[in-house]
N, C-alpha and C positions, 0 to 999 in steps of 0.2 A: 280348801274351802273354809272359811267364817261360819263360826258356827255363833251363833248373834242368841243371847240370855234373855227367854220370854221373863216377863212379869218385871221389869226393871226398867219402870218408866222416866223415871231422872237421869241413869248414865244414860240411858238409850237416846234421849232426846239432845242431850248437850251435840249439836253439829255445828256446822262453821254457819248455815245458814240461821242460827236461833242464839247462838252464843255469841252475847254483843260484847264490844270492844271495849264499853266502858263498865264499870260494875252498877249492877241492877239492885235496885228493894229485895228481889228474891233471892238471890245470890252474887259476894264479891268477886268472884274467881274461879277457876278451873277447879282449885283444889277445894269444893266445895263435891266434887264430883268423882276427883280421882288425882291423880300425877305422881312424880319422881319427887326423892326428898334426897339427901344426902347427910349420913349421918356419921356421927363418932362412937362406937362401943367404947365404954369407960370404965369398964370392971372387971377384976377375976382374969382369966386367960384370955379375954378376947380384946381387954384392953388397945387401944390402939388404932383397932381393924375400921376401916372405911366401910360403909355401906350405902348402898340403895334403896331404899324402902318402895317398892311399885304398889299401887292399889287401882283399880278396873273400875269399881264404883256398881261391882257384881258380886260383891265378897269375896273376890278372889283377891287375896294379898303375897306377893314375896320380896324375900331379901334377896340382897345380889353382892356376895362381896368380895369390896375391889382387891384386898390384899391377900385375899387367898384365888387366885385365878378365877378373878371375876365367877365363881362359882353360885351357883343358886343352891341357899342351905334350909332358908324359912319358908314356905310356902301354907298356906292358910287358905280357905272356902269358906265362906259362911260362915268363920268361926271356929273351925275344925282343921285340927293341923294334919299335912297330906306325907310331909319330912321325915324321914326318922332321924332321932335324937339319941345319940348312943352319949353316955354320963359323962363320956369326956367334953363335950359342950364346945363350942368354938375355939376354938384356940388360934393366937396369931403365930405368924408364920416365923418368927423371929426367935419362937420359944422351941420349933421344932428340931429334931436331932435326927438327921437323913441316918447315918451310918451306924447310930447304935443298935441295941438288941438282934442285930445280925439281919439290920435291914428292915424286921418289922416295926419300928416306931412306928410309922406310917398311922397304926392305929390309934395312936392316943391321940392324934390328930383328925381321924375320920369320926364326922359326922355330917349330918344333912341330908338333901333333896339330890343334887345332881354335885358329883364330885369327879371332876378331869382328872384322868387318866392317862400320863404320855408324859416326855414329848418322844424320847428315846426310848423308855422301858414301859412293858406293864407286865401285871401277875405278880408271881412271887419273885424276891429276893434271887439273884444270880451274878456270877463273876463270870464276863463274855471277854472277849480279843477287843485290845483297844485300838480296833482297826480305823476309827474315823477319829484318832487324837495325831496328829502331828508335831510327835516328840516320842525319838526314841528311846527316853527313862519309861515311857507306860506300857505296858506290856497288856494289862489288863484291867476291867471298870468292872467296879462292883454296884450294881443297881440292887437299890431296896426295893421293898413292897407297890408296885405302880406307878413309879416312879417319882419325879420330883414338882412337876408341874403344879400337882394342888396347892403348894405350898409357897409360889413365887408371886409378892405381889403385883398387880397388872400396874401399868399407866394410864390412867382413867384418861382419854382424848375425848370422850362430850358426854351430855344425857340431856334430858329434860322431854318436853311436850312438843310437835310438833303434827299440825292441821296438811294433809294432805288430801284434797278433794275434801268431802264429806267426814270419813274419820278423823277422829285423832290418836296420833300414835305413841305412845309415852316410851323409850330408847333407850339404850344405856350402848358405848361402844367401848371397848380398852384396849389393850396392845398387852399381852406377857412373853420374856422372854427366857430363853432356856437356854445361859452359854458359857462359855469357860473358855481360858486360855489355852489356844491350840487345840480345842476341842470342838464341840457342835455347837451350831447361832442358829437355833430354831425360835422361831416369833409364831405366837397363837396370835389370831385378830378375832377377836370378838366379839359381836352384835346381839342384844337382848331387845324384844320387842313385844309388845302386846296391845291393841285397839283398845282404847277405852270404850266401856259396856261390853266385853266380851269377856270368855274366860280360856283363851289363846294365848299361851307364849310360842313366841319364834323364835329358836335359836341358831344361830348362824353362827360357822366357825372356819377359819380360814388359818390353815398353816404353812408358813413359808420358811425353807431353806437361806436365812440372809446372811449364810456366809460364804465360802466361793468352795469347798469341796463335798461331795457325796457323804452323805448323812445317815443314817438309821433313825427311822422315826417309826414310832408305834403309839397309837391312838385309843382309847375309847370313853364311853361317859358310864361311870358307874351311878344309876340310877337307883335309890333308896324310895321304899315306899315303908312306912310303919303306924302305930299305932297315934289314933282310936282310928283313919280310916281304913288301915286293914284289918283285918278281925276274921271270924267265921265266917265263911258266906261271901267273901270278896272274890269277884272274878277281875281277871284282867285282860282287855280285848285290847288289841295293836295287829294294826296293819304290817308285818314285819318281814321279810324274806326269811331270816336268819334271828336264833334268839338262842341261847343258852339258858337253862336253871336247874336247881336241885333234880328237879324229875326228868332232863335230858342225858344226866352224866351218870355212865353207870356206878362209877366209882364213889361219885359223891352222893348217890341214891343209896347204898347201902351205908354210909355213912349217917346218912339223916335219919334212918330208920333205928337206928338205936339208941337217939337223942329226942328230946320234943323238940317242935316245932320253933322255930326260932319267929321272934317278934315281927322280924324284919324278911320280908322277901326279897331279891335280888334278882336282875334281868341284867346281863349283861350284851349291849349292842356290839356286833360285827366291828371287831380291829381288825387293824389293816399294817401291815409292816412292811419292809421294803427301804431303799434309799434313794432320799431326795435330790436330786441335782440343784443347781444355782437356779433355774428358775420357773421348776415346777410347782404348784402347791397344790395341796389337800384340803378338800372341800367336804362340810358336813352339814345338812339341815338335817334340825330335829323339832316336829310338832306339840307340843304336850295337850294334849285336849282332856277338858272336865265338862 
């Protein structure tokens, strides 16, 4: 269900029935209201990296960027950023080093809002049976810290604004893919959405097996929430069957108790493992509501 932003009479009003075709005295265009931009980061570590810049016209703003798995890192409210931002800062993906520090690199590379998890490994660092390589030099694969996917970048196939009935829907779509010679050909497809005047994203993910033998695939969205909108006094309400955190694990409950609080809180959603056939795929909606 749409949850529609009272007191926000400008995006609210922009409909197909009021927003004319030609540019008006009051406003030239959409992007007077909200839409998609396409950008270059040009400095420091993130050099390079392609982005999305979304805006609602609700004060809700985020990034989305293409070269790190289409991943959502900026997110903004009114002003107020919702992300957490660990000092390693963006980084592209061409600077990362999957196999060093014994697999934890992963971290100088983590930051943001929503960071993909998969397509083969997640969790910690492990050397498993290289039972889905097809070639008998490999014996065994050594997976780092959650694998590799955060760090592949996508093939951007569209974005932009687009009037269905009444709303308008600002999109982004990509394709990432995860493969290797004689090894696994896992494809993420990817869909970002959100109505203008609302403060709704849609995320839609769709992963398919596109090579021809049985697969190992593991999944999940490491969601970051941090500072200033977590703080003292934040609660956090979801609809959720299944949820993991500090306070579920006993192991990592006595852990936390003899460190302060960390900045940053973590929810980790229900992974799923298992092997993919040739023509099944893995479906995930995920709502973000503010």
């Amino acid at each position: 269900m749409r949850r529609p932003v009272p007191n926000v009479p400008n995006a609210q009003s922009v409909r197909r029935r009021s927003y004319p075709a030609q540019p008006s005295p009051r406003y030239g265009g959409l992007g007077a209201f909200g839409g998609v931009r396409l950008l270059d980061l040009s400095d420091g570590l993130e050099r390079g990296i392609r982005a999305l810049k979304f805006r609602t016209g609700t004060g809700l703003r985020f990034a989305v960027l293409i070269d790190r798995a289409m991943d959502i890192c900026e997110v903004e409210f009114k002003g107020q950023s919702i992300g957490w931002h660990w000092p390693s800062r963006v980084r592209h993906s061409a600077l990362h080093e999957y196999d060093s520090e014994g697999g934890f690199s992963w971290g100088r590379s983590f930051t943001g809002f929503l960071v993909t998890c998969g397509l083969d490994h997640t969790l910690g660092p492990e050397v498993v049976p290289a039972e889905n390589y097809n070639y008998p030099g490999i014996k065994t694969n050594a997976h780092g810290l959650h694998g590799r996917i955060s760090n592949i970048p996508a093939r951007l196939t569209g974005y932009g604004e687009r009037w269905e009935g009444d709303p308008c829907i600002l999109w982004a779509e990509g394709q990432v893919r995860q493969a290797a010679t004689f090894g696994e050909n896992l494809t993420l497809f990817r869909r970002i959405e959100v109505d203008l005047g609302t403060i709704e994203i849609r995320l839609t993910d769709r992963v398919m097996n596109t090579g021809f033998l049985p697969t190992l695939h593991m999944f999940f969205y490491h969601v970051n929430i941090g500072a200033p909108w977590l703080a003292a006094g934040t609660r956090h309400l979801a609809r959720s069957s299944t949820w993991s955190g500090p306070r579920t694990r006993p192991a990592i409950r006595r852990r936390m108790s003899a460190i302060k609080p960390c900045p940053c809180q973590w929810m980790a959603l229900q992974s799923r493992s298992g092997r993919m056939k040739r023509r099944p795929m893995r479906r995930a909606k995920c709502r973000l509501l503010w």
